[in-house]
N, C-alpha and C positions, 0 to 999 in steps of 0.2 A: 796461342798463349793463354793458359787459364786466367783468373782474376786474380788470384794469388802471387804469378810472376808476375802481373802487371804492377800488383802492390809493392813487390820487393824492387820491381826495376826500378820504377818513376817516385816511388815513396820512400823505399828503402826497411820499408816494415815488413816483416817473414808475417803474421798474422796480422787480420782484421781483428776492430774493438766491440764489446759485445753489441749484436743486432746491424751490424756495421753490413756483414755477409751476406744477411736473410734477406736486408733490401737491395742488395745489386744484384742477387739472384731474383727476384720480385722483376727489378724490371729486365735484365735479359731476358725474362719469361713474356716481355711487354704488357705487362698487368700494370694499372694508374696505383700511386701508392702516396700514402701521405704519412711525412716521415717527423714525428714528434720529438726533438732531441736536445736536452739543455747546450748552453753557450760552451765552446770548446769539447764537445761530444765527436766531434768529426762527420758534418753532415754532408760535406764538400765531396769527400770519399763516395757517399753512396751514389752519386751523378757520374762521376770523375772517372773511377774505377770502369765502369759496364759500359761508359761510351767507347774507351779505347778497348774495348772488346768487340764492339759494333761495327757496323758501317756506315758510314755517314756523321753529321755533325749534331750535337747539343746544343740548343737555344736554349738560353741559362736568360732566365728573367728575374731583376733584382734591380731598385730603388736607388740603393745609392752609387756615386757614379767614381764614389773613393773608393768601395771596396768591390766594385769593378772592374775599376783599374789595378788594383792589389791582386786580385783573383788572375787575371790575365797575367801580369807580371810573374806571379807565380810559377804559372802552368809552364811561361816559356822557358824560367829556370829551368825547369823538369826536361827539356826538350820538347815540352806539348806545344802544338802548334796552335795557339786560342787569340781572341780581338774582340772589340767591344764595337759597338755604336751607342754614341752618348750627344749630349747636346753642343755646341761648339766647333764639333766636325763639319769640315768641309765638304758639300756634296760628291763632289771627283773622289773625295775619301772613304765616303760613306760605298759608293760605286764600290771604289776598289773593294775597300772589305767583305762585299756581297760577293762580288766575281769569285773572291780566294773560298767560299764557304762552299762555292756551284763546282770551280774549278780546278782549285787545289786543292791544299791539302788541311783547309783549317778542320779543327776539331769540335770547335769550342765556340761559339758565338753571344757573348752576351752584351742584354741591351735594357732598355731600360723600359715600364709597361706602356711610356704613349709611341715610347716607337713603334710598335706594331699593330697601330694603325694608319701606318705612312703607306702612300703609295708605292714607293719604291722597293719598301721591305715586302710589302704584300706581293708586291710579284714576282720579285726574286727567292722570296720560298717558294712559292710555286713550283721553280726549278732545284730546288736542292734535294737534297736526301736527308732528311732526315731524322735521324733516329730516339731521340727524346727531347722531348721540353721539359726542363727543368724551373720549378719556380719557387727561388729561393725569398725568405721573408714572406709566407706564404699567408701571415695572419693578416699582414697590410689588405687583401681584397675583403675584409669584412668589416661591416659598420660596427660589430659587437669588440672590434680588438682599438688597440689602444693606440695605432697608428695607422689608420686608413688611408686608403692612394686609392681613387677614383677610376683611376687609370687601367689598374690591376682588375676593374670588372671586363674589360673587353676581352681578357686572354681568355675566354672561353668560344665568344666569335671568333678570334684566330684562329684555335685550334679546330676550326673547322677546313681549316685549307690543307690539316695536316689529320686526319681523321683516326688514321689508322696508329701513330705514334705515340706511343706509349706518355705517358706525365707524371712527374714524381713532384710535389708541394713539401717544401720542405719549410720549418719554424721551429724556433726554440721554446717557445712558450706560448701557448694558446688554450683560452679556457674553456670546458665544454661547449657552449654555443658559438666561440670562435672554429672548434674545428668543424661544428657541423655545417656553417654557413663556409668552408671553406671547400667541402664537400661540395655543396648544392653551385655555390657561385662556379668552381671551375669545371663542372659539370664531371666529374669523374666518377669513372665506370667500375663500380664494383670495386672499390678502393680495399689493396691492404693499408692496413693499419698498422704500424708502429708507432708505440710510447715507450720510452725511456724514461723511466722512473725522473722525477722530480728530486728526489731526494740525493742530498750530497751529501754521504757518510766521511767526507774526510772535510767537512767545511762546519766550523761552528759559525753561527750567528746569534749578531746579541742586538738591541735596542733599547738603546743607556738614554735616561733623563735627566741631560747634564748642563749647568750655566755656564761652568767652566770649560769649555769646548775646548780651547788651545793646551788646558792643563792635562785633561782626558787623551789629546790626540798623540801628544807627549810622549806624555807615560803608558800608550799603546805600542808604540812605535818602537820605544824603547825597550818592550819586553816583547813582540814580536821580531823576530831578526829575520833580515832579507828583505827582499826590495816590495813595493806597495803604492796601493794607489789612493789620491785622497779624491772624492767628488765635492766639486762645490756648484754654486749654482751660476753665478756671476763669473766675467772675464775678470772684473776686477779682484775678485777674491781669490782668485786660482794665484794670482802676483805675490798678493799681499802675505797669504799662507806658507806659499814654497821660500820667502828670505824671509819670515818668522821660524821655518824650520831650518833652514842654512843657520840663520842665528843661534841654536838651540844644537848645534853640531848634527843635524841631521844632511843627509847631503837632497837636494829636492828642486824640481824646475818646476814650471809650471807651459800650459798646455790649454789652448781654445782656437775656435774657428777664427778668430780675430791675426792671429801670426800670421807671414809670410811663408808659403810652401816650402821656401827654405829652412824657415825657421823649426816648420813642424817636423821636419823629416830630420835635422839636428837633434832636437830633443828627443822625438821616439829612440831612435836608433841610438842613442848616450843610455838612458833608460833600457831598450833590450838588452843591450850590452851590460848591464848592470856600473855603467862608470855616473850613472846617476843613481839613486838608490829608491826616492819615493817622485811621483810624477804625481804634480795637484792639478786638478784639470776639471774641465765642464763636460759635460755628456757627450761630449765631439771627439771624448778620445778612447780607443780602447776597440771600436768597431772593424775586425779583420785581422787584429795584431793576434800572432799567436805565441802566446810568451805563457807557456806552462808553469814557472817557477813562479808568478804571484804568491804573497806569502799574507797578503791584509789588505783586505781593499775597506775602506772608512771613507762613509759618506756625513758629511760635516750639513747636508738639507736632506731632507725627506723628497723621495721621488716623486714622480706625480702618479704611479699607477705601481701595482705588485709585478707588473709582465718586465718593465725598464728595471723597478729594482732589483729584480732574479738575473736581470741579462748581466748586469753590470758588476755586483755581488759575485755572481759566476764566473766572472774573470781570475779570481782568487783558486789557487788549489786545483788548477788544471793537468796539474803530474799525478794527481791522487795523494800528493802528502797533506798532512795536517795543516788546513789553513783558517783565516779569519774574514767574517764580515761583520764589520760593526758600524750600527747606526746611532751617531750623536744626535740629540737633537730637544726641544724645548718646547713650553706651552705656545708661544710663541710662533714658532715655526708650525703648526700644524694648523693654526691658523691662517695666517701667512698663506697656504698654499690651497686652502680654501678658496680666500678673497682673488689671489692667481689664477685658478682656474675659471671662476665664475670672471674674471680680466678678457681670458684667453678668447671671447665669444662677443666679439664687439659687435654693436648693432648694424644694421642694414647701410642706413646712413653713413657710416664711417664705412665700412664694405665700400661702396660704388665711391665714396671719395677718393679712399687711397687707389684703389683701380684706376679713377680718371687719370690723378696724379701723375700714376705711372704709365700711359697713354702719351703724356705729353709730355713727359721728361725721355723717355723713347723714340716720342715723335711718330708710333704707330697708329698710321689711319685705321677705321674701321672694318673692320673684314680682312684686315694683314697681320700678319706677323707670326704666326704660327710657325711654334718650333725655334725664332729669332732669338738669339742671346745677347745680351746687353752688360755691360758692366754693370757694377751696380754697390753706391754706397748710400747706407742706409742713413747717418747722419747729415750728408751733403742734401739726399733726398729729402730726408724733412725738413730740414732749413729750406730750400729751395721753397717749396709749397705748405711752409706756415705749421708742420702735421706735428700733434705733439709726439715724441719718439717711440713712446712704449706702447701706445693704444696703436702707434704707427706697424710695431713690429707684429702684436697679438693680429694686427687686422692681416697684414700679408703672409702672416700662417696660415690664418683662414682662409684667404685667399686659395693658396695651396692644396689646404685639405682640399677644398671645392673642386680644386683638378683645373685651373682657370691659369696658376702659372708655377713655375719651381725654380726656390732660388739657392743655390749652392753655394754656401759658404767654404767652402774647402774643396776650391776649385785650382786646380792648374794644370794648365795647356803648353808642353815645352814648345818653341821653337819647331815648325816641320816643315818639308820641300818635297814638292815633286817638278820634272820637266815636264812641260804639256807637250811642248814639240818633238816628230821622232828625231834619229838621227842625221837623214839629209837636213831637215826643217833646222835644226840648230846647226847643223855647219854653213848652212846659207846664213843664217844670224850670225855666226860669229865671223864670217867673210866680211856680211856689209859693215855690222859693228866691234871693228878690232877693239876699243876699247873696253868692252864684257868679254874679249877672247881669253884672256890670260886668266880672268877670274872665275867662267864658266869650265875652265880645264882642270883648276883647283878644286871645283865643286862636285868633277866626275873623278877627280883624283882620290878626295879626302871621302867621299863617300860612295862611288861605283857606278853601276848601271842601273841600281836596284832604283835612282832617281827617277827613270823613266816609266815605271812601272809601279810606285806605291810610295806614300806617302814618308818621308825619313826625316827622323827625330835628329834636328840642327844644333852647333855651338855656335853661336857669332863671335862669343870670347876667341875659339877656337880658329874659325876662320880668320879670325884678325890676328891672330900671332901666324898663322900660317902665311898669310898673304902680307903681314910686316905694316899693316894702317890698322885705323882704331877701331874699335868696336860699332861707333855711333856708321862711319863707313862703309862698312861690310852691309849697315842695315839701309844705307840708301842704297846701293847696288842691290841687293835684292830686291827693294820695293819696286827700283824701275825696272829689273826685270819681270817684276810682277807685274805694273802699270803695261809692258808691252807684249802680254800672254806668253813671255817665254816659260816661267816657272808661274808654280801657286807657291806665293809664300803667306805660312800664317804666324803672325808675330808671337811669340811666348804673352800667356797670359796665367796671370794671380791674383785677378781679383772677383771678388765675388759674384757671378753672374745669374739673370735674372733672365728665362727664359718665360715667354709665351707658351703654352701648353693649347692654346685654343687659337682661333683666330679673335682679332679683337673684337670686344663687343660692345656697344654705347653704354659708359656706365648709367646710367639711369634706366638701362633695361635688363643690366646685369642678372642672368637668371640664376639666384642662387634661392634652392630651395626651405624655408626657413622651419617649416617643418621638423625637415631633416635637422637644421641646425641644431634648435630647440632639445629634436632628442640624441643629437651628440653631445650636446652641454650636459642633458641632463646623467646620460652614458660616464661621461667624465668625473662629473662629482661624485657617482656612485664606485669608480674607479679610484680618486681621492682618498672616499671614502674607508674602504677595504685596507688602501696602505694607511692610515690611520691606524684602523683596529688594530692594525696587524704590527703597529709601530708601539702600540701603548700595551700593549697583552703581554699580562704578569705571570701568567702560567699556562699556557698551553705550547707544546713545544712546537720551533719556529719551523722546523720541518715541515712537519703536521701541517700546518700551519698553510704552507704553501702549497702543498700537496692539494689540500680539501680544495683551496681558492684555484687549480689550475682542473680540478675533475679528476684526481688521483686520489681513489683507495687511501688512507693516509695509512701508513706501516709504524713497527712498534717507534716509539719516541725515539731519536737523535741518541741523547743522552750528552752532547756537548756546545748544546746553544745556552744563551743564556737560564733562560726559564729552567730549560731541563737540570742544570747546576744547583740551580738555588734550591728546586725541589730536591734534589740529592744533598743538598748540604743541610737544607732542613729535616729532610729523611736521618743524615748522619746525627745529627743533633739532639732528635726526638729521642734514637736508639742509645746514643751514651747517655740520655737521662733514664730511659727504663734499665739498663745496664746496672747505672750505680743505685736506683732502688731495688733490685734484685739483690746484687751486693746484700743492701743493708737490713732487708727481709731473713735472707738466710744468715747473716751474721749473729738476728735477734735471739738467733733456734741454732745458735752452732752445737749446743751439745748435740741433743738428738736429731738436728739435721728436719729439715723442711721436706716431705714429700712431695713428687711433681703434682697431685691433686690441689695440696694445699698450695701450690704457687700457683697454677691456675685458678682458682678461686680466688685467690686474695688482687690476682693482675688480670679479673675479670674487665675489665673496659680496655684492657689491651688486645691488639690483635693476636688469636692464638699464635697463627705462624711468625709474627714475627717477634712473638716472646719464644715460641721454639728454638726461633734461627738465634736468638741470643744467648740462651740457654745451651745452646749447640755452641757457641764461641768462646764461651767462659768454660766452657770442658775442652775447651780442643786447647783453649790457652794455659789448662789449669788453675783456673783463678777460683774455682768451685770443682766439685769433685765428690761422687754415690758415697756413703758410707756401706758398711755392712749391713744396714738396715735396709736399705735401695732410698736412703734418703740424701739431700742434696745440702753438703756441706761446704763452709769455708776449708780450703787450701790450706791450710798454713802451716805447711811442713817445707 
């Protein structure tokens, strides 16, 4: 099957989008490629495409564990056979999913960058086939990008168990020294290159200096039509904004890491559907969704970096029709985010404190824990150990950056079973204990065999109308089958969790290098910085703009971001004033009519050509008009 039937089978598109082609041809050739492509470009395609062409499986490497789960969900719509390994998985689970990649039929394996330095993953590639590592968010392995992951330096150790497999780095935005260190760190050989231009000719962008924000967002909203996203920085603000705009007849929900999994997956999908129209939200929302018809995304804060403000901006005008980015924002606020960032970098001291904290609010000894997930609320945790909350939260970012732990906010884990015993082993259980007999027949009834053999996604609602008792019911009967190794059962989980990424360490010998820290801070301010300029600039077009700031050639101006307008309106402005003095020059001389020398002379400090092109306008309109003499008269016939 060519690539092309593949695209129309599983995608349903008769062509590729441009440069779409060149790089899944790139790696069926098994050449390493690093694939530069803004936010809804279709980067997912050039992996997706040429593995099912292949033989063997895709190890897809990518950070978060939402749009892993999303990506996987996907593929299986399509019929691709694809699985993740993330944190909170069961090891029997973790097993199973390696077996399916050696022995079935999986395609698709993706995981997250510390797992692949596990034991267990390390040996089971060993036995697999296959055919590319893919490693999406590919800017995260450099210190020079704007969200580093520690973790993502080992994928180039990995890749040595797999030598000969081709590697494609895929990112949406990365600025000259992001892609080169992207290069060096994952060691690829002789990389093609692809850049997809930066520039978005169908998306204006504007950066308005406004106190009235609500009045501004309004009167946006309402002269853009069609659905849109608002950014804010705060949970609380995301609330507050979407029932000031319900108020104002806008229809609008709002959207952060704080909701219940139920809640966020209500709102998205009210929102894709368009039965919501504007979604106000924090930077948690918007990563994996692919919804083409954005028609205005308006950010109500300043980002913290130009790479976050292009990704999220870029959500807007993903069909190619005429869309909006507009940035509100105050003297105020760009300060603000200053003093924030210089926040974000707490000292040493605060570092091994909150570390301890979370040692003993976990309870893990020294040298364990690695890989262990934890619940985890960030308010109960700093009540608990005294910690003021916001220095609390800046310090376990840091933490993270550091590669020491990762805490998921927008976590959940449904409901899963498998039976450990085969099927003699559970009919001699359900001999000796008739009282699980009736209930374990349900459980191979309501869901098949496939329990002996891989992990399956549970209802207890479901069970308990099936089996006629309550919910709370159904969930002791499984735990004591749990308790007596007949089944794994893992209880549905939604709350935030906090994993170890290391084994634990004494905090007060905590190695974090401070060096490094120092010129991450200093990295980030400069990063600040740039959206600043780039927030406050009165005339250079915002394209441009982006382009220079990412290492693109910048190309001719936009023509419809803010900047570029005002200069066209002041352009128009200029020209009906030399217009009607032209008028009044030849009016002076209507008998004999003004010659073209004598107008150039006299509209010497005007530009020749575009006193030409004026001159050309008021003849094409008739509003002047050669006499017999070849001179340039009033009209007035």
């Amino acid at each position: 099957m060519t690539t092309r039937q593949i695209l129309q089978q599983f995608w349903g598109y008769t062509n590729f989008r441009p440069m779409q082609e060149d790089v899944v041809n790139t790696v069926l050739d098994r050449q390493d490629s690093l694939v530069l492509m803004p936010t809804g470009g279709g980067k997912s395609i050039c992996f997706q495409v040429p593995t099912l062409a292949m033989k063997g499986v895709c190890i897809v490497v990518t950070p978060l564990i939402a749009l892993m789960k999303d990506q996987v969900e996907q593929l299986r719509k399509r019929g691709i056979p694809a699985a993740a390994i993330y944190s909170g998985m069961h090891y029997r689970e973790i097993d199973t999913t390696l077996d399916n990649c050696i022995y079935g039929n999986t395609k698709f394996l993706y995981v997250s960058p510390e797992r692949l330095r596990t034991e267990i993953v390390i040996e089971r590639v060993k036995q697999m086939t296959v055919c590319l590592l893919a490693v999406d968010e590919a800017h995260c392995i450099s210190a020079w990008g704007y969200d580093f992951r520690p973790p993502y330096l080992q994928i180039a150790e990995f890749r040595e168990l797999i030598p000969d497999t081709p590697i494609i780095a895929l990112t949406a935005s990365a600025t000259p020294d992001v892609q080169k260190d992207i290069v060096e760190k994952l060691a690829l050989k002789d990389p093609a290159i692809f850049r997809q231009t930066f520039a978005r000719p169908n998306l204006s962008y504007s950066a308005v200096l406004e106190e009235n924000k609500d009045a501004r967002l309004l009167r946006a909203l309402q002269n853009v039509p069609g659905c849109g996203i608002v950014y804010v920085r705060s949970r609380r603000q995301t609330q507050k904004v979407a029932q000031w705009l319900n108020r104002q007849d806008i229809s609008a929900d709002f959207y952060h890491a704080g909701l219940t999994t139920q809640q966020r997956a209500e709102k998205q999908d009210a929102w894709i559907q368009n039965q919501t129209r504007v979604m106000v939200a924090t930077n948690a929302f918007g990563m994996g969704i692919d919804k083409p018809d954005v028609r205005i995304v308006i950010h109500l804060d300043v980002p913290d970096s130009l790479e976050a403000y292009y990704q999220e901006a870029g959500r807007a005008g993903r069909d190619g029709q005429k869309a909006y980015a507009l940035m509100l924002y105050t003297p105020d606020d760009l300060e603000s985010l200053r003093f924030r960032t210089e926040q974000l970098y707490q000292p040493l001291e605060m570092l091994r404190r909150v570390y301890q904290a979370l040692a003993n609010y976990t309870a893990v000894p020294v040298g364990g824990g690695e890989f262990a997930s934890y619940d985890f609320d960030l308010g109960a945790f700093s009540a608990t150990f005294s910690l003021p909350p916001q220095e609390t939260h800046y310090a376990l970012k840091q933490l993270q950056l550091e590669g020491f732990i990762q805490l998921n906010e927008n976590y959940f884990h449904p409901s899963r079973l498998t039976i450990v015993l085969d099927n003699r082993q559970l009919y001699e259980f359900q001999v000796l204990h008739s009282r699980f007999d009736s209930f374990l027949k349900l459980l191979l009834r309501v869901y098949g065999g496939e329990l002996f053999t891989d992990f399956i996604t549970i209802s207890e609602s479901t069970l308990a109308r099936s089996f006629m008792i309550n919910q709370s019911e159904i969930e002791q009967l499984l735990t004591q089958l749990h308790e007596r190794n007949v089944v794994i059962y893992e209880k549905q989980k939604d709350k935030p969790q906090l994993t170890f990424l290391t084994p634990r360490f004494d905090a007060p010998s905590l190695p974090v290098n401070i060096q490094e820290l120092n010129r991450r801070k200093e990295l980030a301010m400069r990063k600040v910085q740039a959206a600043i300029l780039y927030t406050e600039h009165q005339t250079q077009c915002r394209t441009r703009l982006l382009q220079a700031y990412f290492g693109e050639k910048p190309g001719d101006a936009c023509g419809i971001c803010d900047n570029c307008l005002k200069k066209k309106k002041s352009a128009e402005t200029a020209t009906a004033a030399v217009r009607e003095q032209v008028r009044d020059y030849v009016a002076l001389a209507n008998g004999p009519g003004v010659s073209p020398k004598q107008l150039a002379h006299h509209f010497a400090q005007t530009d020749a050509d575009s006193l030409a092109q004026i001159v050309k306008l008021m003849l094409a309109e008739e509003e002047i008009r050669y006499n017999k003499n070849g001179n340039l008269t009033l009209n007035l016939g």
